[in-house]
Structures are given as C-alpha cells and as structure tokens.
C-alpha positions in Angstrom: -76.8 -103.5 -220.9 -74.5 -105.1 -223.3 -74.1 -106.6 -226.6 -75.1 -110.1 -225.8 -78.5 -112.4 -227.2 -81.6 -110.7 -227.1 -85.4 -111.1 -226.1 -88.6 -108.7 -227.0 -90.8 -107.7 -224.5 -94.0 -108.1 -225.6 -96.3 -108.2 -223.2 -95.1 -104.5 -221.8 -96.0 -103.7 -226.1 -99.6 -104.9 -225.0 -99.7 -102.7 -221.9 -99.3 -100.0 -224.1 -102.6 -100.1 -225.8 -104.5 -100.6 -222.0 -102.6 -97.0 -221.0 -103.6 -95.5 -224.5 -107.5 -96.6 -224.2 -107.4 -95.6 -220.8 -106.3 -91.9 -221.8 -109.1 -92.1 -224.6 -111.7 -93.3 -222.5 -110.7 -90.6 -219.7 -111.5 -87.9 -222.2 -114.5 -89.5 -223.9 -115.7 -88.9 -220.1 -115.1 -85.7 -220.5 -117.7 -85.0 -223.2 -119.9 -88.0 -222.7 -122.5 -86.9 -220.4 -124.7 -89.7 -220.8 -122.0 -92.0 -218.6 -123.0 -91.0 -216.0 -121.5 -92.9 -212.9 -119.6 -94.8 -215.1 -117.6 -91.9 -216.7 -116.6 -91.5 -213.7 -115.0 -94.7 -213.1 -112.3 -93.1 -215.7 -112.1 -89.7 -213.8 -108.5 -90.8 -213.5 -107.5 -91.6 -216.8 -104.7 -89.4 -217.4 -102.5 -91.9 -215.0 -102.5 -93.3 -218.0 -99.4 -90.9 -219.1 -97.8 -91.8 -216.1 -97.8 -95.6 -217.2 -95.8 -94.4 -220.1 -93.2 -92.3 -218.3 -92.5 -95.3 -216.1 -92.2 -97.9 -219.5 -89.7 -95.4 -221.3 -87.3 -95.2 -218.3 -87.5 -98.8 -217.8 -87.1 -100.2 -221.5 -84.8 -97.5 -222.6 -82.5 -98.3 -219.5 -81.9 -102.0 -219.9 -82.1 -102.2 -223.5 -78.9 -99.9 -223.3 -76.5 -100.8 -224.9 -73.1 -98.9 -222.9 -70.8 -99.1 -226.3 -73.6 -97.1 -228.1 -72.9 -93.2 -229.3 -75.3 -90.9 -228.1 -75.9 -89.6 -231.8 -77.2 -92.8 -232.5 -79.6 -92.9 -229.6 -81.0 -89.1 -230.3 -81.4 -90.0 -233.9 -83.6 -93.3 -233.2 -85.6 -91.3 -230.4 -86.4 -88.9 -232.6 -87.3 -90.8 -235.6 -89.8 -92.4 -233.0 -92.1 -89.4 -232.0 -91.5 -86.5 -234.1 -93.0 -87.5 -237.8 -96.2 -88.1 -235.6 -95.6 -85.0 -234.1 -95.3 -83.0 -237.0 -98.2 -85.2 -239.0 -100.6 -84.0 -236.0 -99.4 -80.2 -235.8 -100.1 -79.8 -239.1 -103.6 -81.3 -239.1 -104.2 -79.0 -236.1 -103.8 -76.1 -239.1 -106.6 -77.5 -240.7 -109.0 -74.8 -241.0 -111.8 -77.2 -239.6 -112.2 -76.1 -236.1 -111.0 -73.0 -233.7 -108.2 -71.1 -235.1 -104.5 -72.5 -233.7 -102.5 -69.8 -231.0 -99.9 -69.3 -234.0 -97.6 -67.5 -231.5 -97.1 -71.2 -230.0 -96.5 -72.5 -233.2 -92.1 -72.3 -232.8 -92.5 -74.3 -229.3 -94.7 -76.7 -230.3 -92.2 -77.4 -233.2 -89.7 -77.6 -230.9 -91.1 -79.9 -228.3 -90.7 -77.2 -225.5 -94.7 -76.4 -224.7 -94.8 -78.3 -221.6 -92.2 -76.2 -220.0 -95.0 -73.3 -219.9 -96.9 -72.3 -216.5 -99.5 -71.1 -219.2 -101.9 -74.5 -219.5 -103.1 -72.6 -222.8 -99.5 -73.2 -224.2 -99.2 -76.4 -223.2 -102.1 -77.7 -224.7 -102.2 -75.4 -228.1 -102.0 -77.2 -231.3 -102.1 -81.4 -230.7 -103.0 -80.9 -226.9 -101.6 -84.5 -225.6 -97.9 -83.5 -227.4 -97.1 -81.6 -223.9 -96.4 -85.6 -223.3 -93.9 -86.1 -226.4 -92.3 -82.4 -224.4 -92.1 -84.3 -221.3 -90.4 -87.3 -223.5 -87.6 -85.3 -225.3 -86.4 -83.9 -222.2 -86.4 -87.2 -220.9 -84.8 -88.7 -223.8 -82.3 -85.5 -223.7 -80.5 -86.0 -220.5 -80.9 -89.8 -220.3 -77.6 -90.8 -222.1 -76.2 -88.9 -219.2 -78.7 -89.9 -216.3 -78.1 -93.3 -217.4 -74.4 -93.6 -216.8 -74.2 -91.9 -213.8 -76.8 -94.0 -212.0 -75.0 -97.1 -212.8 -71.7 -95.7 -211.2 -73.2 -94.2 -208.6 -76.3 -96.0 -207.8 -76.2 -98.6 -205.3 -79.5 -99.9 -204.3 -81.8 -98.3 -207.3 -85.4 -99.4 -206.0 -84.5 -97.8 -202.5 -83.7 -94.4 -204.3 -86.6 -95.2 -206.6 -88.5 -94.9 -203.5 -87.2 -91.8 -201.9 -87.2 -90.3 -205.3 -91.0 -90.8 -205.0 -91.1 -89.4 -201.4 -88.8 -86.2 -202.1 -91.1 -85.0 -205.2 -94.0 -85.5 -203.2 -92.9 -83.2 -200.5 -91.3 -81.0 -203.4 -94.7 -80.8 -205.3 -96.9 -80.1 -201.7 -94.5 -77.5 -200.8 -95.0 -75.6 -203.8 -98.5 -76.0 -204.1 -98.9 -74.8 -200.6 -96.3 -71.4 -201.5 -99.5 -71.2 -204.7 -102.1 -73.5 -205.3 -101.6 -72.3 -209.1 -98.6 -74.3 -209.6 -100.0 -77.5 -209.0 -101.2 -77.4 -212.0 -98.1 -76.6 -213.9 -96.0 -79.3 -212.0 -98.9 -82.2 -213.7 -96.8 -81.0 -217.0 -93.3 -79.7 -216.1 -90.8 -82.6 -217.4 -88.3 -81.7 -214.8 -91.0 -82.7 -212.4 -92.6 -85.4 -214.3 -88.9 -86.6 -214.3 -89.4 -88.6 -211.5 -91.4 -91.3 -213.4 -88.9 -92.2 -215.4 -86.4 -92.5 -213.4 -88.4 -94.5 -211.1 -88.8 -96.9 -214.3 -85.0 -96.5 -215.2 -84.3 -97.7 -211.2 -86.4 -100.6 -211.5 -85.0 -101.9 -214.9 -81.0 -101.5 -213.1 -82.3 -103.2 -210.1 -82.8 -106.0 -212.5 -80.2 -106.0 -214.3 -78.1 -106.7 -211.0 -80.6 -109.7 -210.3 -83.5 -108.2 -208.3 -86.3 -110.9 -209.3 -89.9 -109.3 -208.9 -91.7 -111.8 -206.0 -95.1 -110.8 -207.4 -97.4 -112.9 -209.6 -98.6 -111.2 -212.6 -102.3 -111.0 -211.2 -101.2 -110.0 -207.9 -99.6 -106.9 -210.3 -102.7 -106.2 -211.7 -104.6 -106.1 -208.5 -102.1 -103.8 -207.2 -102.6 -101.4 -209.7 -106.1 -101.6 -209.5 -106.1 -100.3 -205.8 -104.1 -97.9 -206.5 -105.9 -96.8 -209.4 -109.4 -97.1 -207.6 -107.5 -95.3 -204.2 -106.5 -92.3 -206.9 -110.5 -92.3 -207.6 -112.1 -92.2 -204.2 -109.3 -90.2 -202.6 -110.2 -86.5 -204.2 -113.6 -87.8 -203.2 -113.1 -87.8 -199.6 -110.8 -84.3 -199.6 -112.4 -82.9 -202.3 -111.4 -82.8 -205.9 -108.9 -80.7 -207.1 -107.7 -80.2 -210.8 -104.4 -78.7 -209.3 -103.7 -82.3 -207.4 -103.6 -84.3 -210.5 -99.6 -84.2 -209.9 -100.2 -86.0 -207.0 -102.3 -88.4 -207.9 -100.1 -89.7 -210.9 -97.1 -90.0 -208.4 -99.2 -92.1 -206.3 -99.5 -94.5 -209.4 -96.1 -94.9 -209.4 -95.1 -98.0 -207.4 -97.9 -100.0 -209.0 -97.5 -99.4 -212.5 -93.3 -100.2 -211.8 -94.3 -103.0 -210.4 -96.7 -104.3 -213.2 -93.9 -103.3 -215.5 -91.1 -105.6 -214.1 -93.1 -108.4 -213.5 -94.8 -108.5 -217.2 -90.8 -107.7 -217.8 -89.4 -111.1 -215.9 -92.6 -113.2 -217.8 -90.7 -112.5 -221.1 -87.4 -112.8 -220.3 -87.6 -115.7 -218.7 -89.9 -117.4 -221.8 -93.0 -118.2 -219.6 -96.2 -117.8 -221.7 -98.2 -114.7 -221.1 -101.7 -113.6 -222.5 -100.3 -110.2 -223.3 -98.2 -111.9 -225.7 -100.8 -112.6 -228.2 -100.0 -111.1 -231.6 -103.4 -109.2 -231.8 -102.7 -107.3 -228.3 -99.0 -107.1 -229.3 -100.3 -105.5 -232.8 -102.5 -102.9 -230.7 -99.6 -101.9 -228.5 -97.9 -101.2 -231.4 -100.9 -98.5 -232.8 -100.4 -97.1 -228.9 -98.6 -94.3 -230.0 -101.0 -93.3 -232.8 -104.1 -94.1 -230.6 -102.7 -91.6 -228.0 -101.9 -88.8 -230.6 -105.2 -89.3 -233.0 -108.1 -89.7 -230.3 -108.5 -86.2 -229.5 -109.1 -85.0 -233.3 -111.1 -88.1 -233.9 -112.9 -87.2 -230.6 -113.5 -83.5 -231.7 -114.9 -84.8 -235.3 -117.0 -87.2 -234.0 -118.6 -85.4 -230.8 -122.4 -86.0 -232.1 -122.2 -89.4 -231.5 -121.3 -88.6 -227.7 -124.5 -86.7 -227.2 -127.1 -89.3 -226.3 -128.9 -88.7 -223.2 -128.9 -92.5 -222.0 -126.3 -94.9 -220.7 -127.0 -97.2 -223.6 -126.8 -94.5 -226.1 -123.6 -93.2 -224.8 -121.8 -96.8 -224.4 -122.4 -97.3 -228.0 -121.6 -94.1 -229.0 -118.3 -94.3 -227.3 -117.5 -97.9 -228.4 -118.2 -96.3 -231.7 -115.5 -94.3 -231.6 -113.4 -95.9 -229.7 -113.5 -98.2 -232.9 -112.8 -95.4 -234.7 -109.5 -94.0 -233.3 -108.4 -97.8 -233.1 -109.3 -98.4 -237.1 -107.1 -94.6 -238.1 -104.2 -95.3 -235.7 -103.6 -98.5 -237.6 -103.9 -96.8 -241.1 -101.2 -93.8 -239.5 -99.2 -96.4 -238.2 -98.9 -98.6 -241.3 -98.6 -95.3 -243.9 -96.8 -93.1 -241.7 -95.4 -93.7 -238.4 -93.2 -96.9 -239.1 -92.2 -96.3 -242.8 -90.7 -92.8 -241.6 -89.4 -94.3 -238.4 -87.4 -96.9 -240.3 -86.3 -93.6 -243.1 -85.0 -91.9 -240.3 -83.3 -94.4 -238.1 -81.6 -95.8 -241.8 -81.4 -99.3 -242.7 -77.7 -99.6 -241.2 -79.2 -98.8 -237.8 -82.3 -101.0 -238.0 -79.4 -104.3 -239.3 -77.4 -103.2 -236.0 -79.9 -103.9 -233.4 -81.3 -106.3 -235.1 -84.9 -104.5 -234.3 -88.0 -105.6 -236.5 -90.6 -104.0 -234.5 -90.8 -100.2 -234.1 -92.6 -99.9 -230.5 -90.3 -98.5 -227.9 -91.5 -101.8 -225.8 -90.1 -103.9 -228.5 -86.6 -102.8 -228.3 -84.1 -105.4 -228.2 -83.2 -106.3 -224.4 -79.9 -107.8 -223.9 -80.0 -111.1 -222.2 -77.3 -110.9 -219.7 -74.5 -113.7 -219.7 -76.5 -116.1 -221.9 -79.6 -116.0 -220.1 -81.4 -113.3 -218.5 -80.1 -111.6 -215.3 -83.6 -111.5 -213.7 -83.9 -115.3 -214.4 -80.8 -116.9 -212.7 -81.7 -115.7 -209.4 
C-alpha cells in the first residue's frame, strides 16, 4: 500500500477464467437437460460470483496505493465495467427475443437493480449485471472502508472470520422473520458486502506479514470440499433456491484462501502453472465471458437440446467455444480500447499498468521485496 516496485498477479488473472466458466457451465445446466447427473455436478455454479467478490476486495486492497485521490480511483473503476455494461444493455434492446421491462431501464443504467427485493428487476435487461450493482457499491464505499480498516483493524483475518459468522446469523434470522428474503439477500450488495471485505482482510493481513502455510494444491483441495459440501448439503436438508446466500458464504474461507496463496506464489517469484500466458490471456476475457454467455446462451439454445449425454457434452463444449471465441473479439474491440480512453493515457503512465484485468493491477512490493515474503 505504497509507491514502492511492483509485481503482477497473474495467476489470480487465471482464476478468473475458472470462476467465469464455472458461472457459464452452471447455467448451461440449466437448459441442458441431456446432462443429466453431470449438470448437476455444476448445481452450484453461481459460487462462482462469490469467487469474484472475494478477488476485488483483495486486489483492490493491497494494490492501494494511500497517496491516491479518490477521483482517480472512481474514474479507473468505472472505465473497467461500465462500457461493457452499457455494450450489453443495449444489445438487450435488440428486438430479437422478449421485449426488455423498459420501466427498469433508468436502474439498470445506473447500476442500482440489485438493490430490488423484486428478482424480476434484478435480472431485467443483461441478467448477470445485478453483479457489476453489487461491484459499484462495493467500489463506492471502499476508498472509505479501506482507510478505516487499516486504522482500526487489528487482527483482519480474525474479523474476516466473525464477519463471516455475524452475516450468517444476520441472513438465518431474516430468512426465518420471511423465507422470501432469502432470496433477495443472494443479491443485496450491502449483504453480499461481506465477501469483499473478507478478501480486503485477507490482502491487509498480508500486508503486515501474515504468510499463507498452505500449498497451492492443498488450496485447491480446500475449495473443492467446500464446493462439493455446498453440493450435497441442500441435498441432505432439501434444496432451497432461497439458501443460495448461504451457500456462497460458506465458500468463503476457501476461495480466500486459494486467493492468498496463488497471491504469495507471485509475489514471491516462484513458478506457477496459472502463470502461463494462454491462461493469463483467458483471465483477461473473464469479464467478457461472464457478461456475453447468457446472450450467446439464449442464441444458441438448439444446440443444448440433445436427448443424450454425448449429444449434450458436445453441444455445450460447442458453445462454451463460442462465448470464449466473442469475449475475446469484445475484449480486443471494445472492453480495453475504451478502458484505456477512459482511464487516459496520464493514468495508465502513472501506475505503470499494461494489462487491464483488475487481477493485474500493479501490487506494491513492500520495502523492496514483498511483505508476505520476508516472513
């Protein structure tokens, strides 16, 4: 959190694309019948979100930079999701499917959708944007948030933790008062909150020289428990859509986890798979993968309609291709020529940036070498 050398993280860039298939895949369940028992392996794909709450609290917390202005932060934020945004709202006026709920048109504009109880609202227009609503809160109150944890904040994964705990008991007391709100609190930012912060205590906890123990494998196994445990537990006290709030919660410790470790790998210039330029190059496409699959997905339905599990496999690898080959074209001709028109060429010299993806922010490096390293 300073102006001192620099490193990329890269291998949380490669992460990215693994959250953003596993939200595509977890809707290609949806209207791929044919799965069968393996559609429902990704009957918790929407975790997937939760995987990117975490990574913006954690990057955008110790890659900042404390002599920054807060114009300067909003403007760069904003250049980063709202051409997209806008690109997407207005394809969703394309007369080529059910008419849009024009009366949600001057919220959706404004990012403020996800702060409706109405799911119809919320999901009107580009239905993953609720997300980017969730994000500009976020990135709203964090200059803020960001200060006062580090004054105030003494032992940031302990307060991760019982930040955690008191939403859980939050969320179960308000879904007990009426089941219906359990469904708004999977979308309400100030309750979806939590996942940043729990990302943004992980990333100060390193930054005062807490070293993540865990092998990067062991991360991954961790996660996949917890993922599998979000899949058989609605199982055994039968599945309810309201308790998706729940379930992304319970995510929560694993995916920080994965995130630090993958983090320390980097900074610390140990080689990593995740590194590779391809993956790297995918990550960066994450954000039009996420925002593009569910058009691509409505256009391209009649591939999804095969009876078989052969037929269906194919026809979802087929589109899978798909979303991956237009996200690259929207990220090349739209998403980072208007990201770097908006943040200026001034701001892109001054942090020295040369990748756009929010997991390639500059880091500082923290006395010449990184603090999670010299410990």
């Amino acid at each position: 959190m300073n102006g001192a050398p620099s490193a990329h993280l890269r291998s949380l860039t490669s992460l990215r694309f693994a959250a953003a298939i596993l939200v595509v895949v977890f809707h290609l369940s949806l209207v791929a019948p044919g799965l069968g028992g393996i559609g429902r392996l990704a009957a918790a794909g929407y975790v997937g979100v939760t995987f990117f709450f975490v990574l913006s609290g954690f990057v955008l917390t110790y890659s900042w930079d404390i002599d920054a202005t807060t114009s300067r932060f909003y403007r760069r934020r904003f250049a980063r999701i709202y051409p997209v945004h806008l690109l997407f709202i207005a394809l969703a006026i394309v007369p080529w499917g059910a008419a849009p709920n024009w009366g949600t048109l001057p919220t959706n504009l404004l990012l403020l959708q996800a702060w409706s109880p109405d799911d119809a609202v919320v999901r009107s227009f580009s239905g993953v944007s609720w997300s980017l609503s969730c994000e500009l809160f976020f990135y709203a109150v964090f200059p803020l948030l960001v200060r006062v944890m580090w004054r105030w904040v003494r032992r940031p994964l302990v307060v991760g933790a019982a930040s955690i705990a008191l939403a859980l008991a939050i969320g179960v007391g308000m879904q007990r008062h009426d089941p219906e709100w359990g469904t708004w609190l999977f979308h309400l930012p100030a309750f979806r909150m939590v996942e940043f912060v729990a990302g943004s205590l992980a990333a100060m906890a390193m930054t005062r020289g807490w070293v993540p123990r865990l092998r990067v494998r062991w991360a991954g196994v961790f996660v996949v428990v917890s993922y599998l445990s979000v899949l058989v537990l609605p199982v055994a006290i039968g599945y309810r859509f309201e308790d998706r709030w729940a379930l992304s919660l319970a995510m929560v410790p694993s995916l920080v986890m994965l995130i630090a470790v993958n983090a320390h790998v980097d900074l610390v210039g140990a080689p990593s798979p995740l590194q590779s330029r391809t993956l790297v190059s995918l990550g960066q496409w994450s954000f039009c993968i996420y925002m593009a699959h569910p058009l691509v997905l409505g256009l391209t339905e009649p591939l999804l309609g095969a009876a078989g599990v052969f037929g269906s496999l194919l026809g979802c690898t087929l589109v899978v291709l798909t979303v991956v080959g237009v996200s690259f074209v929207l990220h090349v001709v739209v998403e980072r020529p208007l990201e770097r028109r908006l943040r200026g060429a001034s701001d892109l010299r001054t942090s020295g940036a040369t990748e756009k993806d929010e997991a390639e922010e500059v880091v500082p490096v923290v006395n010449g070498s990184s603090a999670i390293a010299t410990n």
